[in-house]
PDB file of N, CA, C, O and CB in Angstrom:
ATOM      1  N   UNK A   1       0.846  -1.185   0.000  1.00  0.00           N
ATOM      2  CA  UNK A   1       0.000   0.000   0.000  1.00  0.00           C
ATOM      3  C   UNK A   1       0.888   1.244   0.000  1.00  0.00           C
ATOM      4  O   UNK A   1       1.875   1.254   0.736  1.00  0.00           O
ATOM      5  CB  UNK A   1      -0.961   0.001   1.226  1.00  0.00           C
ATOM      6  N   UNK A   2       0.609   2.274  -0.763  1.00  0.00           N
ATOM      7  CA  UNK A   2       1.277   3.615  -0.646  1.00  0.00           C
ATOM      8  C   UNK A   2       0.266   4.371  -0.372  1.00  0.00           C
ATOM      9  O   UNK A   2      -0.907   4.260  -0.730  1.00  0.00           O
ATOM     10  CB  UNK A   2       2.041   4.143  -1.811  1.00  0.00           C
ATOM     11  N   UNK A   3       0.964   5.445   0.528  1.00  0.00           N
ATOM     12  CA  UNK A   3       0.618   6.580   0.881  1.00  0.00           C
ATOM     13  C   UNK A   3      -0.286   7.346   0.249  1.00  0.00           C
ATOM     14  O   UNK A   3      -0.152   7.322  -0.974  1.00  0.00           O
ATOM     15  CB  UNK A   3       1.485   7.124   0.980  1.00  0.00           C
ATOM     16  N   UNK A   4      -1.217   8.061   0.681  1.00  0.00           N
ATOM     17  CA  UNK A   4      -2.296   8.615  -0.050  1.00  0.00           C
ATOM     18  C   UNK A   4      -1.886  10.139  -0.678  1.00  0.00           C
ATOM     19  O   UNK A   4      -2.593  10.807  -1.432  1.00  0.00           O
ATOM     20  CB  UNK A   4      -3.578   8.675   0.965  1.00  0.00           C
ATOM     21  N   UNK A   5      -0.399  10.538  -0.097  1.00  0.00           N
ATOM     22  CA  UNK A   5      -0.121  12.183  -0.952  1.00  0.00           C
ATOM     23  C   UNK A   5       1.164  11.523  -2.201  1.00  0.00           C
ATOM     24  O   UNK A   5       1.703  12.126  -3.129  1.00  0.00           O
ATOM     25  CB  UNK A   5       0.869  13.912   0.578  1.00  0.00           C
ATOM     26  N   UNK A   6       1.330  10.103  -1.748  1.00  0.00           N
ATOM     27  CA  UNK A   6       2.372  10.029  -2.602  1.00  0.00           C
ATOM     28  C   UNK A   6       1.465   9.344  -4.193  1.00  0.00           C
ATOM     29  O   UNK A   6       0.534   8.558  -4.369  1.00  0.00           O
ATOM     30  CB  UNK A   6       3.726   8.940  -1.771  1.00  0.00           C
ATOM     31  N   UNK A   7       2.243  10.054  -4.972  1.00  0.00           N
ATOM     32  CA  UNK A   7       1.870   9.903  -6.644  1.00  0.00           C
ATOM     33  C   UNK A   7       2.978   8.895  -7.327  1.00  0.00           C
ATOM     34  O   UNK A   7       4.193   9.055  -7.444  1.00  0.00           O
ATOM     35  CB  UNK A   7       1.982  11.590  -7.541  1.00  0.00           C
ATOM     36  N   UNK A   8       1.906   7.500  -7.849  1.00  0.00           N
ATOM     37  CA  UNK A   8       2.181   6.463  -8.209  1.00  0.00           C
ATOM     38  C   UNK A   8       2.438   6.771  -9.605  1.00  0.00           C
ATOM     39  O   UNK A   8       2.272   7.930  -9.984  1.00  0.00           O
ATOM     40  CB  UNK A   8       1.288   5.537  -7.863  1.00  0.00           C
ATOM     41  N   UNK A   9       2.826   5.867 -10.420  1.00  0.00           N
ATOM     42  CA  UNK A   9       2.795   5.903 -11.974  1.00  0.00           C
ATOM     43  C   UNK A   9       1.334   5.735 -12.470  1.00  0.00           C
ATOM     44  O   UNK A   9       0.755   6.555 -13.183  1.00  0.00           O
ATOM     45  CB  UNK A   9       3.731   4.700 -12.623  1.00  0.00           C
ATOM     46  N   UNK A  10       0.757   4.465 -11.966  1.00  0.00           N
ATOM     47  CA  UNK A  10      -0.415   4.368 -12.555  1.00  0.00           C
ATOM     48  C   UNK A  10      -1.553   5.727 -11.771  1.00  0.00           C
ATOM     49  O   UNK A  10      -2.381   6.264 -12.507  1.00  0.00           O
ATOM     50  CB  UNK A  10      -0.888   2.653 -12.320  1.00  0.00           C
ATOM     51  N   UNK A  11      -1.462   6.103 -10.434  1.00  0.00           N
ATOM     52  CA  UNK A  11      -1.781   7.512 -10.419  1.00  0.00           C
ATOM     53  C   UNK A  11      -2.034   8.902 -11.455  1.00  0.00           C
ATOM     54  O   UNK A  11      -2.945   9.698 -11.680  1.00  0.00           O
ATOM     55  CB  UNK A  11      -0.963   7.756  -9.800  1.00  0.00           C
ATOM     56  N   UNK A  12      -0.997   8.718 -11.799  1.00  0.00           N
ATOM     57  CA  UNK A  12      -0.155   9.881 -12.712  1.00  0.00           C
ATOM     58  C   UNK A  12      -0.444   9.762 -13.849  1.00  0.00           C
ATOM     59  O   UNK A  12      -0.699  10.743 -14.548  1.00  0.00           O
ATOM     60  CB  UNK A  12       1.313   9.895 -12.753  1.00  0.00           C
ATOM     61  N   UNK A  13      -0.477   8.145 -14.436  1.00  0.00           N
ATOM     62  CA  UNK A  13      -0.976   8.510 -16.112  1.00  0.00           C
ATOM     63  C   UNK A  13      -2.786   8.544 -16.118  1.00  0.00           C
ATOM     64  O   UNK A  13      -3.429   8.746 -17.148  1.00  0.00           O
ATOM     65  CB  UNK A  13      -0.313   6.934 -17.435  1.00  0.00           C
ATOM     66  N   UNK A  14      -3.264   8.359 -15.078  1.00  0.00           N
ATOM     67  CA  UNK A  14      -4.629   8.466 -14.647  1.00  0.00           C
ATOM     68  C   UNK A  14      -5.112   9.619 -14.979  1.00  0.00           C
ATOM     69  O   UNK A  14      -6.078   9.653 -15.740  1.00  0.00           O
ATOM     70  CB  UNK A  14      -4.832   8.288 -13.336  1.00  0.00           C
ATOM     71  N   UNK A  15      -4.595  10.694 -14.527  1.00  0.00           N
ATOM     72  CA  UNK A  15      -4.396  12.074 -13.657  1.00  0.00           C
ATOM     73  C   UNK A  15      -4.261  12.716 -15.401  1.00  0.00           C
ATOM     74  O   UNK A  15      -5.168  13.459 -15.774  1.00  0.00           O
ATOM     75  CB  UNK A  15      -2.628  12.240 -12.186  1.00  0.00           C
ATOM     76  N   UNK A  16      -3.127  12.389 -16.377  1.00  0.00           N
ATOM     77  CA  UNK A  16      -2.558  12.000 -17.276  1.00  0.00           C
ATOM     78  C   UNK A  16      -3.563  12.710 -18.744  1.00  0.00           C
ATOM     79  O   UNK A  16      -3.569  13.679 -19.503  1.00  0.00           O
ATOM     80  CB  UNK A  16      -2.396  10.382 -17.001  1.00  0.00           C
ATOM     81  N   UNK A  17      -4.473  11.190 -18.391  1.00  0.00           N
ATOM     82  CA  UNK A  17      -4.964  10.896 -19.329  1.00  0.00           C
ATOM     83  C   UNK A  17      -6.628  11.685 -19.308  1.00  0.00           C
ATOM     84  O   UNK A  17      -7.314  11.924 -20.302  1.00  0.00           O
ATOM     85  CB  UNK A  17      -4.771   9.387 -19.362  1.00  0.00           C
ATOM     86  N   UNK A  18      -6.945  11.948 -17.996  1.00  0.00           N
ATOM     87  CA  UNK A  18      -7.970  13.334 -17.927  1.00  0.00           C
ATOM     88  C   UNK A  18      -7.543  14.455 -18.737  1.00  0.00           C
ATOM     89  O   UNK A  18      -8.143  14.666 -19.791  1.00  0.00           O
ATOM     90  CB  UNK A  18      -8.084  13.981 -16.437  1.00  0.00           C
ATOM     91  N   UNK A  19      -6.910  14.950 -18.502  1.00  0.00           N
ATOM     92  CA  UNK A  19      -6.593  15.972 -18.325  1.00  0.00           C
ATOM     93  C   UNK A  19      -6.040  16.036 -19.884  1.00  0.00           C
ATOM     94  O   UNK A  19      -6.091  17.212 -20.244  1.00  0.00           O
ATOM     95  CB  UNK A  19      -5.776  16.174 -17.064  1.00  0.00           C
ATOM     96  N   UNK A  20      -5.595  15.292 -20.799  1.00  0.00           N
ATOM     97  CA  UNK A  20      -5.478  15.313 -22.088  1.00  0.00           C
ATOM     98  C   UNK A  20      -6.533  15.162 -22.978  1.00  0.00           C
ATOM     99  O   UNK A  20      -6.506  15.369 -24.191  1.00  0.00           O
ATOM    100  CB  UNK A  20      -4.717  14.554 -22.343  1.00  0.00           C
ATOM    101  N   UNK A  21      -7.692  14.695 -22.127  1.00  0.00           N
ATOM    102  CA  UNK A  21      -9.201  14.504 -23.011  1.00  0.00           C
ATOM    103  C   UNK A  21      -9.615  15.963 -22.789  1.00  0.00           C
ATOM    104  O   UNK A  21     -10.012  16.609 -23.758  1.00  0.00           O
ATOM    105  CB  UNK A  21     -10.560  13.199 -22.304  1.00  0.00           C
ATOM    106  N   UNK A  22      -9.556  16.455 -21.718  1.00  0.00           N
ATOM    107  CA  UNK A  22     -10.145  17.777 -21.634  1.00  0.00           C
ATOM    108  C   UNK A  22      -9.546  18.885 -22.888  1.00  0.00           C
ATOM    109  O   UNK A  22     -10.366  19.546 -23.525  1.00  0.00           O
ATOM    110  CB  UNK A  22      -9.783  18.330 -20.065  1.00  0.00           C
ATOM    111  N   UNK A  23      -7.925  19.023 -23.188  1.00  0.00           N
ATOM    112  CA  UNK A  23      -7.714  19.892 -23.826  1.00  0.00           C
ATOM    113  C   UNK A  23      -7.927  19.250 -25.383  1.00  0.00           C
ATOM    114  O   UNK A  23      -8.004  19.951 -26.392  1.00  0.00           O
ATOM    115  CB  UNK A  23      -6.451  20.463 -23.375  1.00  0.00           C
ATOM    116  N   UNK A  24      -8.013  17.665 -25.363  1.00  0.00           N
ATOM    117  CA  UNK A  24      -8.067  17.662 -26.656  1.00  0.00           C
ATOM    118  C   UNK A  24      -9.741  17.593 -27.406  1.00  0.00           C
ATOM    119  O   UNK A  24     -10.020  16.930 -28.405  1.00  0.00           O
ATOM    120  CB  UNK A  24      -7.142  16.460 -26.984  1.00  0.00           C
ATOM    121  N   UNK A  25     -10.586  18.360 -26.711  1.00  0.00           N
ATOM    122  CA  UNK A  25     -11.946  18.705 -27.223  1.00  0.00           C
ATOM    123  C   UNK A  25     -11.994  19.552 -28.168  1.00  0.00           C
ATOM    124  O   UNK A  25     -11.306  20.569 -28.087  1.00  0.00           O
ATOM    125  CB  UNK A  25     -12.755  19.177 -26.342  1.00  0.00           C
ATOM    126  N   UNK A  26     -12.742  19.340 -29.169  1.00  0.00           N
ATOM    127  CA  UNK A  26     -12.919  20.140 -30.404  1.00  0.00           C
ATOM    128  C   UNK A  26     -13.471  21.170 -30.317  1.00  0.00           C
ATOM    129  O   UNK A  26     -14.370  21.443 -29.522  1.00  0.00           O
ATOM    130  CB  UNK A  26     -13.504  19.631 -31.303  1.00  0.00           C
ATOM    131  N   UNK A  27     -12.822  22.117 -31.421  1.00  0.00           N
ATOM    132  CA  UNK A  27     -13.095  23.079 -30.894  1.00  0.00           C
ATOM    133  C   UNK A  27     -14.605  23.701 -31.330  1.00  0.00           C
ATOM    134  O   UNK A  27     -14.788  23.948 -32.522  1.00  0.00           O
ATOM    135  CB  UNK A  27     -11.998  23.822 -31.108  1.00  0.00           C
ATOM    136  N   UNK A  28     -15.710  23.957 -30.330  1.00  0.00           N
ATOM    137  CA  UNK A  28     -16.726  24.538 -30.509  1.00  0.00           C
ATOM    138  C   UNK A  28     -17.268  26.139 -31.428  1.00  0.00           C
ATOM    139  O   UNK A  28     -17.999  26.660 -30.585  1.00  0.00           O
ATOM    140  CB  UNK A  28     -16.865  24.489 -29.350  1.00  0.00           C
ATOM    141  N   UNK A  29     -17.259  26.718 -32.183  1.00  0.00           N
ATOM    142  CA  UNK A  29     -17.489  28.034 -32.486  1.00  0.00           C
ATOM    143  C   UNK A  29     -18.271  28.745 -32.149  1.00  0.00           C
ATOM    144  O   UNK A  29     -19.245  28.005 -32.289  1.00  0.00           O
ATOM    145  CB  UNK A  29     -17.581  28.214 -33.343  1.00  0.00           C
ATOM    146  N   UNK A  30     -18.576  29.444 -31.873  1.00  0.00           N
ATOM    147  CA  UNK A  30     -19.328  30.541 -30.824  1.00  0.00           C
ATOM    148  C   UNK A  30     -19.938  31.389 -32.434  1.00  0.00           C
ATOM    149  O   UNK A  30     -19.499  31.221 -33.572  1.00  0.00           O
ATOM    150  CB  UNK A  30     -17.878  31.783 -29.378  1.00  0.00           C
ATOM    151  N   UNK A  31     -21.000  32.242 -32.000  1.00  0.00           N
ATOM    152  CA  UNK A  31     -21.372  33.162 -33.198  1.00  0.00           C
ATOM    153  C   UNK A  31     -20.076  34.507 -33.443  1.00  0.00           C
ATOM    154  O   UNK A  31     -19.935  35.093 -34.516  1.00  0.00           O
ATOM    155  CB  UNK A  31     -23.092  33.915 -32.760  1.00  0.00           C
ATOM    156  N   UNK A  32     -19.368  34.741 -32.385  1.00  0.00           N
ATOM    157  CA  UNK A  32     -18.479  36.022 -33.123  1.00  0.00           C
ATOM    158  C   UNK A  32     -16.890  35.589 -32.186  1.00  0.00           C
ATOM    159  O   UNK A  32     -16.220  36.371 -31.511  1.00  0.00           O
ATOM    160  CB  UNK A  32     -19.346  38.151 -32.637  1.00  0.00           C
ATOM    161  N   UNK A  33     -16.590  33.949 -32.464  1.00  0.00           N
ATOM    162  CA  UNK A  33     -15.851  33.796 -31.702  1.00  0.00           C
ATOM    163  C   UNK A  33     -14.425  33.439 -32.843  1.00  0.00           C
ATOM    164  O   UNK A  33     -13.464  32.733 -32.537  1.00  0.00           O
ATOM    165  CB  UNK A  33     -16.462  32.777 -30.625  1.00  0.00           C
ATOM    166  N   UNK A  34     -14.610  34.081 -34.069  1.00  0.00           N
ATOM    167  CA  UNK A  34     -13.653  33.761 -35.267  1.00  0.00           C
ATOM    168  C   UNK A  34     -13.014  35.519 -34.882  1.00  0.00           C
ATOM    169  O   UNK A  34     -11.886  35.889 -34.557  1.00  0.00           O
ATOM    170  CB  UNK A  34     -14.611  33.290 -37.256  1.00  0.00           C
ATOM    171  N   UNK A  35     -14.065  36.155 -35.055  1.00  0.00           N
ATOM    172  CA  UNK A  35     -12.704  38.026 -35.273  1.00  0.00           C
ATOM    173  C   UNK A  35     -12.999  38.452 -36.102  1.00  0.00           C
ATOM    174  O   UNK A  35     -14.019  38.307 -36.777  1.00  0.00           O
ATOM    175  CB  UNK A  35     -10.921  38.164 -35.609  1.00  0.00           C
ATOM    176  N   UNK A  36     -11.642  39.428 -36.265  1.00  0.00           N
ATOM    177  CA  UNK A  36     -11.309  39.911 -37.336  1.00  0.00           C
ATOM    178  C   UNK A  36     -10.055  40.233 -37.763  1.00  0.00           C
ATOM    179  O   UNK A  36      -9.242  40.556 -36.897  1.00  0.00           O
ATOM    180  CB  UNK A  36     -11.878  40.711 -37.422  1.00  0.00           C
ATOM    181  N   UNK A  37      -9.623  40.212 -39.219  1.00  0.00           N
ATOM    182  CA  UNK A  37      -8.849  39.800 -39.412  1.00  0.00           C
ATOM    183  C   UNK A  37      -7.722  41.055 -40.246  1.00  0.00           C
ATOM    184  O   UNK A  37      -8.738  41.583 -40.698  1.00  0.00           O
ATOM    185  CB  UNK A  37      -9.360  38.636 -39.908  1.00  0.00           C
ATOM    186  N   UNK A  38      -6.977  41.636 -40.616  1.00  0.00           N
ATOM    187  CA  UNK A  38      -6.577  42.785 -41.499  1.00  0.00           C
ATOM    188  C   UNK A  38      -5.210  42.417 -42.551  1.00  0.00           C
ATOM    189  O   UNK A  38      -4.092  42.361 -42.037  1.00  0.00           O
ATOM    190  CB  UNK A  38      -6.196  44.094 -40.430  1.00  0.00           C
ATOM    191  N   UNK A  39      -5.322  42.259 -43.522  1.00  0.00           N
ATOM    192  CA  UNK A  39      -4.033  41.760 -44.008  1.00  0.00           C
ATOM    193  C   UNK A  39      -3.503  43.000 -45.463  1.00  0.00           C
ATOM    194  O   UNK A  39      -4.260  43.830 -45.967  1.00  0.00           O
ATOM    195  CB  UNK A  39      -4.362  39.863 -44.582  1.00  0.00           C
ATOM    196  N   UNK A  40      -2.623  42.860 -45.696  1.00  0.00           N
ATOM    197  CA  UNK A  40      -2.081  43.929 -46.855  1.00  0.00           C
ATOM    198  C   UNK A  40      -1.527  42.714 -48.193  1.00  0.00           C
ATOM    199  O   UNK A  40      -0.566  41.961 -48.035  1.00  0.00           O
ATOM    200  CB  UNK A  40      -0.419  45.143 -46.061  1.00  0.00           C
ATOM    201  N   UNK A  41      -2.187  42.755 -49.172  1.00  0.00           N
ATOM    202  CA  UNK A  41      -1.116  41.818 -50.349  1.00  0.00           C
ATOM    203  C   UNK A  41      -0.593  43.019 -51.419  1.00  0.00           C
ATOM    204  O   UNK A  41      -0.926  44.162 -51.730  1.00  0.00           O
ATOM    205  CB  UNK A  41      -2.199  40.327 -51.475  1.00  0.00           C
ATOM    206  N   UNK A  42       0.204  42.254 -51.697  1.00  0.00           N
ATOM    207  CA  UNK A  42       0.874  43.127 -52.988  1.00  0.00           C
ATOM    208  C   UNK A  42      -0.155  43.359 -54.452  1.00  0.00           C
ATOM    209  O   UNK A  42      -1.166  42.700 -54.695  1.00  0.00           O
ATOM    210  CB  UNK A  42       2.382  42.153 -53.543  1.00  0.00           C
ATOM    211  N   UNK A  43       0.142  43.938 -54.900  1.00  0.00           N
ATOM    212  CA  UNK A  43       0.015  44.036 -55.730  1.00  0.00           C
ATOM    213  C   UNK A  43       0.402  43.273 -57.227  1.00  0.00           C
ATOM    214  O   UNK A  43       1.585  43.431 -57.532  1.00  0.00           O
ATOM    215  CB  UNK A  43       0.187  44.802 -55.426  1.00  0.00           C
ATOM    216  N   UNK A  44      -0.392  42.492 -58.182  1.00  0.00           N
ATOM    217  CA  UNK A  44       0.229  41.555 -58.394  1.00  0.00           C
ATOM    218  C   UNK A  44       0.098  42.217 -59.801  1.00  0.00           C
ATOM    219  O   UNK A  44      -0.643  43.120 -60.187  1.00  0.00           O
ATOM    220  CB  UNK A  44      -0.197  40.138 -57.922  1.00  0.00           C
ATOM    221  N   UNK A  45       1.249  41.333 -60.583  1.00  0.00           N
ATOM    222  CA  UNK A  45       1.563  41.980 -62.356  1.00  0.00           C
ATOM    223  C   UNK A  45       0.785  41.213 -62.899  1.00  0.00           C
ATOM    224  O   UNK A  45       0.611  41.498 -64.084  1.00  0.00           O
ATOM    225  CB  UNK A  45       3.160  41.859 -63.222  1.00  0.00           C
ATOM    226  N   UNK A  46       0.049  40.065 -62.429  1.00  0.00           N
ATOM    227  CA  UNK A  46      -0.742  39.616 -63.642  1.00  0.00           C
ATOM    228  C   UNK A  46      -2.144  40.296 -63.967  1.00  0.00           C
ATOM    229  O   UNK A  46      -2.687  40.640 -62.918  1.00  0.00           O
ATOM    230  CB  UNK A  46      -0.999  38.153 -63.474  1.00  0.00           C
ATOM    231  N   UNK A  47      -2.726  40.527 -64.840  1.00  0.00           N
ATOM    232  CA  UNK A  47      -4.518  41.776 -64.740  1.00  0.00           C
ATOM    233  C   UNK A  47      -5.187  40.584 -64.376  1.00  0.00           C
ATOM    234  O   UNK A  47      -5.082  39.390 -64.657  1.00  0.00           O
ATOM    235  CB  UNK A  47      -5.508  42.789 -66.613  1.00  0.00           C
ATOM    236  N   UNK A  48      -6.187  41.559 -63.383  1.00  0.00           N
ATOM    237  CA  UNK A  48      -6.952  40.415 -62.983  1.00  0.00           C
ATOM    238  C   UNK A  48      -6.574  39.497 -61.903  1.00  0.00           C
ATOM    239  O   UNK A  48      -7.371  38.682 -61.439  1.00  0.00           O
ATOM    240  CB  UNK A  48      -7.086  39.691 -64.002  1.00  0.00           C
ATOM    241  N   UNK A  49      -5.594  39.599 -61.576  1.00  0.00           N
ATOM    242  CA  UNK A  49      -4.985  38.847 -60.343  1.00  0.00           C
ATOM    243  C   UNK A  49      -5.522  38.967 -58.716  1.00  0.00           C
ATOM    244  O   UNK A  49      -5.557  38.192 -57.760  1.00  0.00           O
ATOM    245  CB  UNK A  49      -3.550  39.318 -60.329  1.00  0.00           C
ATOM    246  N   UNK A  50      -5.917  40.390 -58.963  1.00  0.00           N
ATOM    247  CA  UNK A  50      -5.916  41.132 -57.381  1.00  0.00           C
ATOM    248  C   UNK A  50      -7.145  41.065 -56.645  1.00  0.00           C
ATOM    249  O   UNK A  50      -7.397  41.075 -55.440  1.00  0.00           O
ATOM    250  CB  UNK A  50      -5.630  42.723 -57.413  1.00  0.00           C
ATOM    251  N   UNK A  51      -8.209  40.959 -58.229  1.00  0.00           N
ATOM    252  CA  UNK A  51      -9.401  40.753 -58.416  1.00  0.00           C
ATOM    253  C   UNK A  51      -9.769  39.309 -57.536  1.00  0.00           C
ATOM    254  O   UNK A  51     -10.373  39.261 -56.465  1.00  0.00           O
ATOM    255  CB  UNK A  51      -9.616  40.766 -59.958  1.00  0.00           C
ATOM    256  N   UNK A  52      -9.220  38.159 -58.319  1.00  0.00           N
ATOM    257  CA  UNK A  52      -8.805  36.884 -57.997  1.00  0.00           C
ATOM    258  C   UNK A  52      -8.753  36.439 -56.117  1.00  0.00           C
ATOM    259  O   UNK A  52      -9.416  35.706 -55.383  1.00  0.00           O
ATOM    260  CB  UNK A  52      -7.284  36.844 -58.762  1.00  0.00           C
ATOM    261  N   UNK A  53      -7.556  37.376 -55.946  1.00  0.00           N
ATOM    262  CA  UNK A  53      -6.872  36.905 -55.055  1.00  0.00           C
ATOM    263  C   UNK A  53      -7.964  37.145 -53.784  1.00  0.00           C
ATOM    264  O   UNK A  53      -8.258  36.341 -52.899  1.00  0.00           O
ATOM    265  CB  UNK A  53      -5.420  37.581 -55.032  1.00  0.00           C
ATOM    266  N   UNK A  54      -8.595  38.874 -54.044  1.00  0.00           N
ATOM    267  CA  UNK A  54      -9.342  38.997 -53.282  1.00  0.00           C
ATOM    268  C   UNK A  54     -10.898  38.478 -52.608  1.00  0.00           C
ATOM    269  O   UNK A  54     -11.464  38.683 -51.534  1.00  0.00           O
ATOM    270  CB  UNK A  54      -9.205  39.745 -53.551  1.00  0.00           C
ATOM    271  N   UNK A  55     -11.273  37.611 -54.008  1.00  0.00           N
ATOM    272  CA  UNK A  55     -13.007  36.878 -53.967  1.00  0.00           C
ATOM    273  C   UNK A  55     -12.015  35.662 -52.757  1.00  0.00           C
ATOM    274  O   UNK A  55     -12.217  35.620 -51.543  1.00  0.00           O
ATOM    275  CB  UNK A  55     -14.040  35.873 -56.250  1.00  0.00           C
ATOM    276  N   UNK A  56     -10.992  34.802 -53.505  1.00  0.00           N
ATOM    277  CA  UNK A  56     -10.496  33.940 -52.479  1.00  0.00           C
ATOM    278  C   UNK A  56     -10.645  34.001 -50.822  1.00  0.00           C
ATOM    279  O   UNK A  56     -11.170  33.168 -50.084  1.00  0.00           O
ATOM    280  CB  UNK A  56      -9.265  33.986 -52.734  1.00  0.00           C
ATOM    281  N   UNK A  57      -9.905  35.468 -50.428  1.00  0.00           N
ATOM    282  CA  UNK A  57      -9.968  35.653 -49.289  1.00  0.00           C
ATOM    283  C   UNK A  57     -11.499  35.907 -48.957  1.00  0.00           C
ATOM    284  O   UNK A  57     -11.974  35.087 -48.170  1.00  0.00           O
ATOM    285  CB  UNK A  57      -9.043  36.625 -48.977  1.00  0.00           C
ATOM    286  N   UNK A  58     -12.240  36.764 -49.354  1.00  0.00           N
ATOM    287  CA  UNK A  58     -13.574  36.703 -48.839  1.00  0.00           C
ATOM    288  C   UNK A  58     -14.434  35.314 -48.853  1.00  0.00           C
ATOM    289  O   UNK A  58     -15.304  35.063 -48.019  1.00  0.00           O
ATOM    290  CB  UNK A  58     -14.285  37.689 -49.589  1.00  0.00           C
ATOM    291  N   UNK A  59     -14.081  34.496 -49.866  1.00  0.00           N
ATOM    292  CA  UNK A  59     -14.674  33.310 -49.920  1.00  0.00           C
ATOM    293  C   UNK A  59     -14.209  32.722 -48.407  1.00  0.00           C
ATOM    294  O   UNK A  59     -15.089  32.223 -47.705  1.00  0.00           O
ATOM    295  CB  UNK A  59     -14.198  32.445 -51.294  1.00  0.00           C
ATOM    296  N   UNK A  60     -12.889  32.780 -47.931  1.00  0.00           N
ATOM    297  CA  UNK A  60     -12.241  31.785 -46.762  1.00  0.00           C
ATOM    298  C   UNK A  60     -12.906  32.521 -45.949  1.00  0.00           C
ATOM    299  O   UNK A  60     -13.546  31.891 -45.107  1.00  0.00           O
ATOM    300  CB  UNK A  60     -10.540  31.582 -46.431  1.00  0.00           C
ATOM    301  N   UNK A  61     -13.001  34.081 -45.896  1.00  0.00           N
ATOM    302  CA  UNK A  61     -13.357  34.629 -44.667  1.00  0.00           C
ATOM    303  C   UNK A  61     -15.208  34.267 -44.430  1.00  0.00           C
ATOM    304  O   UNK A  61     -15.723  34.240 -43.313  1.00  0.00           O
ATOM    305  CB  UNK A  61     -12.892  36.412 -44.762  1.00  0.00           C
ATOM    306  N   UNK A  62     -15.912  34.041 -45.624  1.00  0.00           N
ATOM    307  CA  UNK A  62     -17.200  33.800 -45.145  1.00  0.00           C
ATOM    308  C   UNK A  62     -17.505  32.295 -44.835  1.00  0.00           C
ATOM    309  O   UNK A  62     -18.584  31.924 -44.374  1.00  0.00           O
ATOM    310  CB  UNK A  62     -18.143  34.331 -46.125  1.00  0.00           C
ATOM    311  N   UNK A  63     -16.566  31.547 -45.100  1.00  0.00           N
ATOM    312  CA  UNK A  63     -16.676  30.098 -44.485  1.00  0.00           C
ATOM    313  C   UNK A  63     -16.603  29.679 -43.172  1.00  0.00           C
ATOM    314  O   UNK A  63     -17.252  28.985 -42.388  1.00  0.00           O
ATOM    315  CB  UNK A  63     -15.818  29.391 -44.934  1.00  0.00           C
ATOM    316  N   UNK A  64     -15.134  30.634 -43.213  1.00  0.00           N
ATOM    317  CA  UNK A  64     -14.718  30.444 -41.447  1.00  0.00           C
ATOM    318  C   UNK A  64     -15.337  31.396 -40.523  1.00  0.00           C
ATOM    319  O   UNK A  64     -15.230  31.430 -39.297  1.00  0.00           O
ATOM    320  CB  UNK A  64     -13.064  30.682 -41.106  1.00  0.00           C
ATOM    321  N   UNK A  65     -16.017  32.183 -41.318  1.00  0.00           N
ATOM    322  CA  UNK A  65     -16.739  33.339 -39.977  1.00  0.00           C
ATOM    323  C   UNK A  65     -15.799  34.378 -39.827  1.00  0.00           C
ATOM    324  O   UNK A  65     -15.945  34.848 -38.699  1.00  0.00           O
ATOM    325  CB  UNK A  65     -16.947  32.636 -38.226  1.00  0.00           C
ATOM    326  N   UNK A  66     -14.732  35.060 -40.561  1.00  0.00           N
ATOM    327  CA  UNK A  66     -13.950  36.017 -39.818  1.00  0.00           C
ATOM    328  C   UNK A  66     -13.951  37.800 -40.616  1.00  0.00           C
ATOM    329  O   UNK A  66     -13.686  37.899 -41.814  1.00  0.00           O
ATOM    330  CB  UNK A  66     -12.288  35.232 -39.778  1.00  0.00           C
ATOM    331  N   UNK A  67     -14.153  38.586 -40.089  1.00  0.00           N
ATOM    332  CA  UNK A  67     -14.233  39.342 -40.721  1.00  0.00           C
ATOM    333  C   UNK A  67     -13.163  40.122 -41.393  1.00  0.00           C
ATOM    334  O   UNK A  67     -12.758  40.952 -40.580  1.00  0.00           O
ATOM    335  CB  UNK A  67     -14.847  39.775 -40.210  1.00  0.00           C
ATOM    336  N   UNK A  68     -12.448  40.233 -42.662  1.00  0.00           N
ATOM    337  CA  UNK A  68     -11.712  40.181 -43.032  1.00  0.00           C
ATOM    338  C   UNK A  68     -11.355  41.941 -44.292  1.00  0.00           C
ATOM    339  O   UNK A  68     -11.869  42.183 -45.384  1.00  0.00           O
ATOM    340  CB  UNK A  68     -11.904  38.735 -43.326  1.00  0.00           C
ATOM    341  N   UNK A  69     -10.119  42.956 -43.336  1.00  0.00           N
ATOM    342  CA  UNK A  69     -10.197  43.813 -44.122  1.00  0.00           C
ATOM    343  C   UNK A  69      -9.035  43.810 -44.967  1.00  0.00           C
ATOM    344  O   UNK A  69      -8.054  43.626 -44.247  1.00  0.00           O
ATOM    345  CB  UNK A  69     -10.447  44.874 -43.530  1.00  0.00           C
ATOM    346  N   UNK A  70      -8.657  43.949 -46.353  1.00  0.00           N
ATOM    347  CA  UNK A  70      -7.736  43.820 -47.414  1.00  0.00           C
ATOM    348  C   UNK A  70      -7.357  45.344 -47.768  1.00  0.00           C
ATOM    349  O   UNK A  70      -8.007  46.232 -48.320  1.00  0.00           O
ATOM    350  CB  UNK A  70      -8.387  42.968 -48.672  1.00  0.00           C
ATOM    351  N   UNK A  71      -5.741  45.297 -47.110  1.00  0.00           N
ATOM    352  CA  UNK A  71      -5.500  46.395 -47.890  1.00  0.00           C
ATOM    353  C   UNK A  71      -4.745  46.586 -48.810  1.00  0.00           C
ATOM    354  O   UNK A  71      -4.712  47.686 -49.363  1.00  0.00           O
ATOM    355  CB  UNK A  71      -5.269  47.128 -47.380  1.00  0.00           C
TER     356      UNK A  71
END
């Protein structure tokens, strides 16, 4: 028998293995729990590119919920 303050192995991966289910819960989304977001791109040489680049980001930003300003 051991002691009741002393911490065993099988104690410990007990203790362990809680405590790794807890953080490894998925993650839930809340209604305004994505943000917002501000990013700058270049300017690109191909025509039509910037156009492009920018539906992309609004497309990701209305999927994931984030509000997203392009400068």
């Amino acid at each position: 028998m051991t002691p009741a303050g002393k911490l065993t192995r099988r104690r410990f991966l007990a203790t362990t293995a809680a405590s790794t289910a807890l953080v490894a819960m998925p993650y839930v989304r809340g209604a305004n729990a994505a943000g917002k977001l501000s990013i700058g791109l270049w300017d690109h040489w191909v025509p039509g590119a910037n156009d492009t680049s920018r539906a992309l980001v609004q497309e990701w930003a209305a999927k994931e919920k984030v509000e997203v300003e392009i400068d």
